[in-house]
C-alpha positions as a Markdown table, in Angstrom:
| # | Residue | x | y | z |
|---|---|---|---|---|
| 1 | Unk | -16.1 | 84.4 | 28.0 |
| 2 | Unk | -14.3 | 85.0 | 24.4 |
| 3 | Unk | -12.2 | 82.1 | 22.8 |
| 4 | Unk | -9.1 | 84.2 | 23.9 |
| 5 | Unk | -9.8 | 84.1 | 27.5 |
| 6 | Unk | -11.3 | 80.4 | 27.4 |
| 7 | Unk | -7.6 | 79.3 | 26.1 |
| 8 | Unk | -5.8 | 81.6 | 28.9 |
| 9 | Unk | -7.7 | 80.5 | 32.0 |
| 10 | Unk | -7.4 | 76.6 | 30.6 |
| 11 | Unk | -3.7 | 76.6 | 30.5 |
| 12 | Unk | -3.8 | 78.6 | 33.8 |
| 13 | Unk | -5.8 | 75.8 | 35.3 |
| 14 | Unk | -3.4 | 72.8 | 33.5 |
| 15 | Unk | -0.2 | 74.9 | 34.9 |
| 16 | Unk | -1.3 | 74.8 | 38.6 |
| 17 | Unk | -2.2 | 71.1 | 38.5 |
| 18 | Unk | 1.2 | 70.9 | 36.8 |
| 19 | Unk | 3.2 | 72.9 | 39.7 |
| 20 | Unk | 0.7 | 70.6 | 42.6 |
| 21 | Unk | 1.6 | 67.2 | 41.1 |
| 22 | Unk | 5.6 | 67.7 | 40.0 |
| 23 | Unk | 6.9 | 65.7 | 42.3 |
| 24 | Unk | 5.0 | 62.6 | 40.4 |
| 25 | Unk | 6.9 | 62.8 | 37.3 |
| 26 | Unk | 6.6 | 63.5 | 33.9 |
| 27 | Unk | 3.4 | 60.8 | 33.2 |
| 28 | Unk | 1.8 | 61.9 | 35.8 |
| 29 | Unk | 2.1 | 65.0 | 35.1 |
| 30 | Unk | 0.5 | 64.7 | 31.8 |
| 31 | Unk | -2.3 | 62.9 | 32.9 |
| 32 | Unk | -3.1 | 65.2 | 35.3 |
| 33 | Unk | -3.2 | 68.5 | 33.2 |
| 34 | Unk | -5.2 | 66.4 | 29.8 |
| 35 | Unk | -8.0 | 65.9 | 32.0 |
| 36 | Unk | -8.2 | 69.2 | 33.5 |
| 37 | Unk | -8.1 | 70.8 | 30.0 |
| 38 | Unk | -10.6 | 67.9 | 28.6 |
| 39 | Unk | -13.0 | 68.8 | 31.6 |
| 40 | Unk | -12.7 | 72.2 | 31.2 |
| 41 | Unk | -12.9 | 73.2 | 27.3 |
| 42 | Unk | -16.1 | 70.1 | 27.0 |
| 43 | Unk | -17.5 | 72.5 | 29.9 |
| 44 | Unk | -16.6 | 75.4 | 28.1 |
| 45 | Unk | -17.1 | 74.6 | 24.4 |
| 46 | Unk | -19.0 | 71.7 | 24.5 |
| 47 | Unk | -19.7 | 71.5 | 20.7 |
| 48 | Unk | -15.9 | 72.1 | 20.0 |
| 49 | Unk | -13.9 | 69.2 | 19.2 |
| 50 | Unk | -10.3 | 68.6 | 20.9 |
| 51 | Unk | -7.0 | 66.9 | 19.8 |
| 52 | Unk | -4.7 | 66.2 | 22.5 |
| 53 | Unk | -1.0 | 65.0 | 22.1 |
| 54 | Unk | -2.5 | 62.2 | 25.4 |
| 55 | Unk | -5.4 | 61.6 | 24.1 |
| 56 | Unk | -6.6 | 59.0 | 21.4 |
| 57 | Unk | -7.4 | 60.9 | 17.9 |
| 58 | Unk | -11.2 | 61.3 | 17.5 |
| 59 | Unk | -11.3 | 61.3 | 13.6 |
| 60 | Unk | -14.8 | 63.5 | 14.0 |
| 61 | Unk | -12.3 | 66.6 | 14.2 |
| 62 | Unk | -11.8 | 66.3 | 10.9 |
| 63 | Unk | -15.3 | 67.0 | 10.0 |
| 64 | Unk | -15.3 | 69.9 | 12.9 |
| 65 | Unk | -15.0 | 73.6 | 12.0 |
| 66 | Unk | -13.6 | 74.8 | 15.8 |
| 67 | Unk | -10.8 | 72.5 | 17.1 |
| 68 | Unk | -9.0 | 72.6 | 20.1 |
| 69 | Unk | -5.4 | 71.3 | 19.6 |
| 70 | Unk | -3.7 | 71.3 | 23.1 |
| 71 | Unk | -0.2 | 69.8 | 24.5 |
| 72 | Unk | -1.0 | 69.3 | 28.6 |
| 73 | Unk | 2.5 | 69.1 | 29.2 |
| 74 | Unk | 5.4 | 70.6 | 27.0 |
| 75 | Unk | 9.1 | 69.8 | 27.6 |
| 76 | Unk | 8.1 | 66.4 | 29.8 |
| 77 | Unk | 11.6 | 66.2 | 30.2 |
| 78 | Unk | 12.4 | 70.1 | 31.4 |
| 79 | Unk | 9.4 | 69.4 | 33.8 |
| 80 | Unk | 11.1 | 66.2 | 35.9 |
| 81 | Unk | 14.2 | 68.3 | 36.3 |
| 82 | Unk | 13.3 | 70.8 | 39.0 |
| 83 | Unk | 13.8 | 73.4 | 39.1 |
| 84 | Unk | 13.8 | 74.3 | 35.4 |
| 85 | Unk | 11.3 | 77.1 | 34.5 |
| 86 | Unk | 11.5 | 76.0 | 30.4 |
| 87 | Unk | 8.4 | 74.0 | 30.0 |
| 88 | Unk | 5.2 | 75.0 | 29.4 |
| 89 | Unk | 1.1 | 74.2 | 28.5 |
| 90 | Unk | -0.5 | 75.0 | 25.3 |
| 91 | Unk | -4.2 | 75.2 | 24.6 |
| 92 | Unk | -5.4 | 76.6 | 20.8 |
| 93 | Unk | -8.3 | 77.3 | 19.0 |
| 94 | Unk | -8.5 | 76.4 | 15.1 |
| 95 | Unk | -10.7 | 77.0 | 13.3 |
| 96 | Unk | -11.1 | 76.3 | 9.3 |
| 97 | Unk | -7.0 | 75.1 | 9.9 |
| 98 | Unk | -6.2 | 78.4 | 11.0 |
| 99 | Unk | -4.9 | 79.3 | 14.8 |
| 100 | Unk | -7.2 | 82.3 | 15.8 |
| 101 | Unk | -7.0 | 81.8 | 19.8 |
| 102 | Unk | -4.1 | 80.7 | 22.0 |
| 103 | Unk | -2.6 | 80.5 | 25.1 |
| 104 | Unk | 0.9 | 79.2 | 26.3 |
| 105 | Unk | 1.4 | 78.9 | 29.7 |
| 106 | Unk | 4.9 | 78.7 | 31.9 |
| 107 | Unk | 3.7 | 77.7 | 34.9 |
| 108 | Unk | 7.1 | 77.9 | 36.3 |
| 109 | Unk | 7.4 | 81.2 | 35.7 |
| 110 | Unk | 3.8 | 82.1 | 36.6 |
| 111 | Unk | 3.2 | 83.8 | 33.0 |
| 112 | Unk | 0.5 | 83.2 | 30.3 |
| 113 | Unk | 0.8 | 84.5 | 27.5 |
| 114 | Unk | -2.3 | 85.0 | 25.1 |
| 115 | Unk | -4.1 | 86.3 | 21.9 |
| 116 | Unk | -6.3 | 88.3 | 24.0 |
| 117 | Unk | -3.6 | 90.5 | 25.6 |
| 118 | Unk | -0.6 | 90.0 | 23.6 |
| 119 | Unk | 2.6 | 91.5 | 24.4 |
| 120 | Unk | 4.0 | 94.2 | 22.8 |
| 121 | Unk | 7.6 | 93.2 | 21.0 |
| 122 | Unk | 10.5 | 95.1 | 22.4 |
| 123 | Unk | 12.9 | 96.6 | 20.1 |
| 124 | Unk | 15.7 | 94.1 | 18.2 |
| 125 | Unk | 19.1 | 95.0 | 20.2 |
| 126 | Unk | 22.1 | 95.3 | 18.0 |
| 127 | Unk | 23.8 | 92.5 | 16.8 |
| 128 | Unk | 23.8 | 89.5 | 15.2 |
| 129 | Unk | 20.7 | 87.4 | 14.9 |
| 130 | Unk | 19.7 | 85.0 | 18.3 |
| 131 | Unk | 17.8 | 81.9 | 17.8 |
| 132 | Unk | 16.1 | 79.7 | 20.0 |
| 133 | Unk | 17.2 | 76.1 | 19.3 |
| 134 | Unk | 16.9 | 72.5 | 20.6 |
| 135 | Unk | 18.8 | 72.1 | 23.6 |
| 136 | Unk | 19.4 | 68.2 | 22.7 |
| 137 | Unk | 18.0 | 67.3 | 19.3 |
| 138 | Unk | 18.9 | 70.0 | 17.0 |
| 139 | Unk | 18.7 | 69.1 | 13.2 |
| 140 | Unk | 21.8 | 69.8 | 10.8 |
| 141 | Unk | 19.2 | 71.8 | 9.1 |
| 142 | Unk | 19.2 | 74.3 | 11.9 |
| 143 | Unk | 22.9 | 74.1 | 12.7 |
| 144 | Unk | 23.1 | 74.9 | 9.2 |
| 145 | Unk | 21.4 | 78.2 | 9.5 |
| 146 | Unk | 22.5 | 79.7 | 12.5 |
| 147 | Unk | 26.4 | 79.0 | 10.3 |
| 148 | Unk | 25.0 | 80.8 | 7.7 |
| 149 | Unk | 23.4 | 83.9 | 9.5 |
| 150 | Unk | 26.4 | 83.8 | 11.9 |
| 151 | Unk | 23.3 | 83.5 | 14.7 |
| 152 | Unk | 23.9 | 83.2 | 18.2 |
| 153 | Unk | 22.1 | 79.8 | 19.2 |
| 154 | Unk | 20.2 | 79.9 | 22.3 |
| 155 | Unk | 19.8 | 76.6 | 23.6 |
| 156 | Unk | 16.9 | 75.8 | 25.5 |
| 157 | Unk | 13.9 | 73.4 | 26.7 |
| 158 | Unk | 10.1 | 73.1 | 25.1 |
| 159 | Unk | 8.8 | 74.4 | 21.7 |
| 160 | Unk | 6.7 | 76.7 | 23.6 |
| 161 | Unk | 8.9 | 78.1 | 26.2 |
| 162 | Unk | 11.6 | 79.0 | 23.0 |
| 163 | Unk | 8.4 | 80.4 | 21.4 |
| 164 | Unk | 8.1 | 82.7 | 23.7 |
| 165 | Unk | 11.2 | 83.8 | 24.1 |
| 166 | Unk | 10.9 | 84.8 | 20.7 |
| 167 | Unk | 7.9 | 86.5 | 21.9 |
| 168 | Unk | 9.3 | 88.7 | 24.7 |
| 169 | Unk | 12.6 | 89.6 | 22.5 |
| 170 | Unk | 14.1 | 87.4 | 24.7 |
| 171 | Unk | 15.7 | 86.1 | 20.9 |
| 172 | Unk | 15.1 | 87.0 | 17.6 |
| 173 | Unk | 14.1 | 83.7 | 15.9 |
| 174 | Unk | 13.0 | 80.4 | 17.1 |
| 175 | Unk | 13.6 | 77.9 | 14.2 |
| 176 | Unk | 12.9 | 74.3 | 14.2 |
| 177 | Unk | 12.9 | 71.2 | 11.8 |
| 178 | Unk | 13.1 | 67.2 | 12.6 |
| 179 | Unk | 9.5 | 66.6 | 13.7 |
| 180 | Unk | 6.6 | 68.1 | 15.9 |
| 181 | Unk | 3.3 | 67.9 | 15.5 |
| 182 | Unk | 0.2 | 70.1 | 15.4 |
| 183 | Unk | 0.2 | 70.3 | 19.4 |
| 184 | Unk | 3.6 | 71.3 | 19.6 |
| 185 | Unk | 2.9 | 74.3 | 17.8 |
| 186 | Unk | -0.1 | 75.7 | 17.6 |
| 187 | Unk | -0.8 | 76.9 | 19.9 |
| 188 | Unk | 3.0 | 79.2 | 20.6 |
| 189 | Unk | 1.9 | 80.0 | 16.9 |
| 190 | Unk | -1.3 | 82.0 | 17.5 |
| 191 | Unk | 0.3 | 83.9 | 20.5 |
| 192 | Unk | 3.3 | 84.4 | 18.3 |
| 193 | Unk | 1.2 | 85.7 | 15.8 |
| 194 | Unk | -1.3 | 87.9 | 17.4 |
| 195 | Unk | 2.4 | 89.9 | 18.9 |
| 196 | Unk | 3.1 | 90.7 | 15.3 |
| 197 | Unk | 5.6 | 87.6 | 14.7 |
| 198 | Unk | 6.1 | 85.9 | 11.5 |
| 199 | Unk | 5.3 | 82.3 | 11.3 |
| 200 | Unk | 5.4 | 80.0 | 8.5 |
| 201 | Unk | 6.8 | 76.8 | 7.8 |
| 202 | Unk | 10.5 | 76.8 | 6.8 |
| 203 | Unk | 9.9 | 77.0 | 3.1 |
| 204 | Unk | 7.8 | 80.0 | 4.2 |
| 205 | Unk | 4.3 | 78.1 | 3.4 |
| 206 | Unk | 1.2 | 78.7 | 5.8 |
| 207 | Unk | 1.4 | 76.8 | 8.8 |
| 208 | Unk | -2.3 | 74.8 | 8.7 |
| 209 | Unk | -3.7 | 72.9 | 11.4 |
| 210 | Unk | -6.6 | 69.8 | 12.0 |
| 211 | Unk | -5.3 | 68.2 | 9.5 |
| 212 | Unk | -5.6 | 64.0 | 9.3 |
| 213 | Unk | -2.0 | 63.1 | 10.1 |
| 214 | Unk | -1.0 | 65.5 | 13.0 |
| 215 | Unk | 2.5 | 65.6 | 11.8 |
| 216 | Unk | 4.0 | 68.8 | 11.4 |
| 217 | Unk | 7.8 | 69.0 | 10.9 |
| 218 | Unk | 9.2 | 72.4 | 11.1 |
| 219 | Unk | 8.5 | 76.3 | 11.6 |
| 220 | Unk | 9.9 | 79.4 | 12.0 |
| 221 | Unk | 9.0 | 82.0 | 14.1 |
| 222 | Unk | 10.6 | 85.2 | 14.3 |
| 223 | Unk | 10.6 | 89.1 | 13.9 |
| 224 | Unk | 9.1 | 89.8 | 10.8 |
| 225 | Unk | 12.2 | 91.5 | 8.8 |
| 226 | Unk | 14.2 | 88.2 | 9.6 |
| 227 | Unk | 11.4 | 86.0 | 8.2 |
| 228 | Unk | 13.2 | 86.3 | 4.3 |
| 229 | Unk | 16.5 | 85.3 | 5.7 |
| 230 | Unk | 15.5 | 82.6 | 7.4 |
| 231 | Unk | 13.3 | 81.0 | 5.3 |
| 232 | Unk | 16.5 | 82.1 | 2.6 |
| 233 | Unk | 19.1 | 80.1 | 4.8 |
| 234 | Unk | 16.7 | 77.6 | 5.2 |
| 235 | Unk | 16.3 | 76.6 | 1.4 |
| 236 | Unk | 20.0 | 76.9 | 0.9 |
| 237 | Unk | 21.2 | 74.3 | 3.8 |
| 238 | Unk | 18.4 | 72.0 | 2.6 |
């Protein structure tokens, strides 16, 4: 079984536990899906090291060449209010700080979305740029874009699920700055990427993972000939 395929069937696995166990709660939920991906990827890859948003930090990662950065449970919050469909799990291979396999799961919606098979973007419709933004915590920085492109703000749930909007031209752009970290992303990144999506951070620098503080602040992803207007906007708004 190839890395891609290890990634999709973990956060397949995580996403049914997830859908059995709703009606626990948020915590629960959590707990629930980290120990089905721990179990699973130590069975899988059992010379791989793992960082998990609910798990403690195992500083050997560092010295690891293959890490597995995973969020169980993205958009907690989404998750306790049935019966929203905008929350999702995230399992991602790195490997020399680089995303090279990835899976995001919406469990919800019974879709996971891989490197191994990604989709294939649909054409940009008409019109003025849509981006995927916070529906409750979006940064003046990002307000301050979509003013400047004259966007269409789409607000909705996890980092993943507006990921992969972006990733089913669903919108055009999912941009994001105020905090996240590794787990949040990576994982939405290397599907992202493998569709033929830009992805940077905001000042259009690579995006590089397993590093010792987890924190990792903003990205953009979006269609590739909006990555230099983006990243553009983004320097201007500051």
């Amino acid at each position: 079984m190839d890395d891609h395929t290890v990634a999709a069937e973990a956060a397949r696995l995580a996403g049914h536990r997830l859908l059995a166990v709703r009606a626990e709660g948020g915590a629960a939920g959590d707990r629930h899906a980290d120990e089905i991906l721990f179990e699973y990827l130590r069975r899988m890859r059992p010379g791989d090291a793992i960082l998990s948003e609910e798990s403690p930090d195992d500083a050997a990662r560092l010295e690891a060449a293959r890490v597995w950065i995973i969020d169980p449970l993205d958009g907690t919050r989404e998750y306790g209010e049935m019966p929203r469909t905008d929350w999702a799990v995230h399992v991602a291979l790195a490997v020399d700080h680089t995303p090279v396999a990835g899976a995001v799961a919406l469990p919800a919606s019974d879709t996971v979305l891989h490197t191994g098979s990604p989709p294939e973007l649909p054409p940009r419709p008409a019109g003025p740029p849509r981006i995927a933004v916070s529906r409750s915590r979006t940064s003046d920085q990002v307000r301050g874009i979509v003013t400047a492109l004259s966007a269409i703000p789409v607000p909705m749930g996890s980092a993943g699920a507006k990921a992969m909007a972006a990733v089913r031209g669903e919108v055009d752009a999912y941009v994001h700055s105020g905090g996240q970290y590794e787990w949040d992303s990576c994982a939405p990144v290397a599907v992202a990427a493998s569709a033929g999506l830009h992805v940077s951070r905001l000042d259009g620098s690579p995006l590089r993972y397993n590093q010792p503080d987890p924190y990792l602040p903003d990205l953009v992803i979006c269609r590739p000939e909006l990555a230099g207007t983006i990243i553009g906007a983004a320097g201007c708004v500051g």
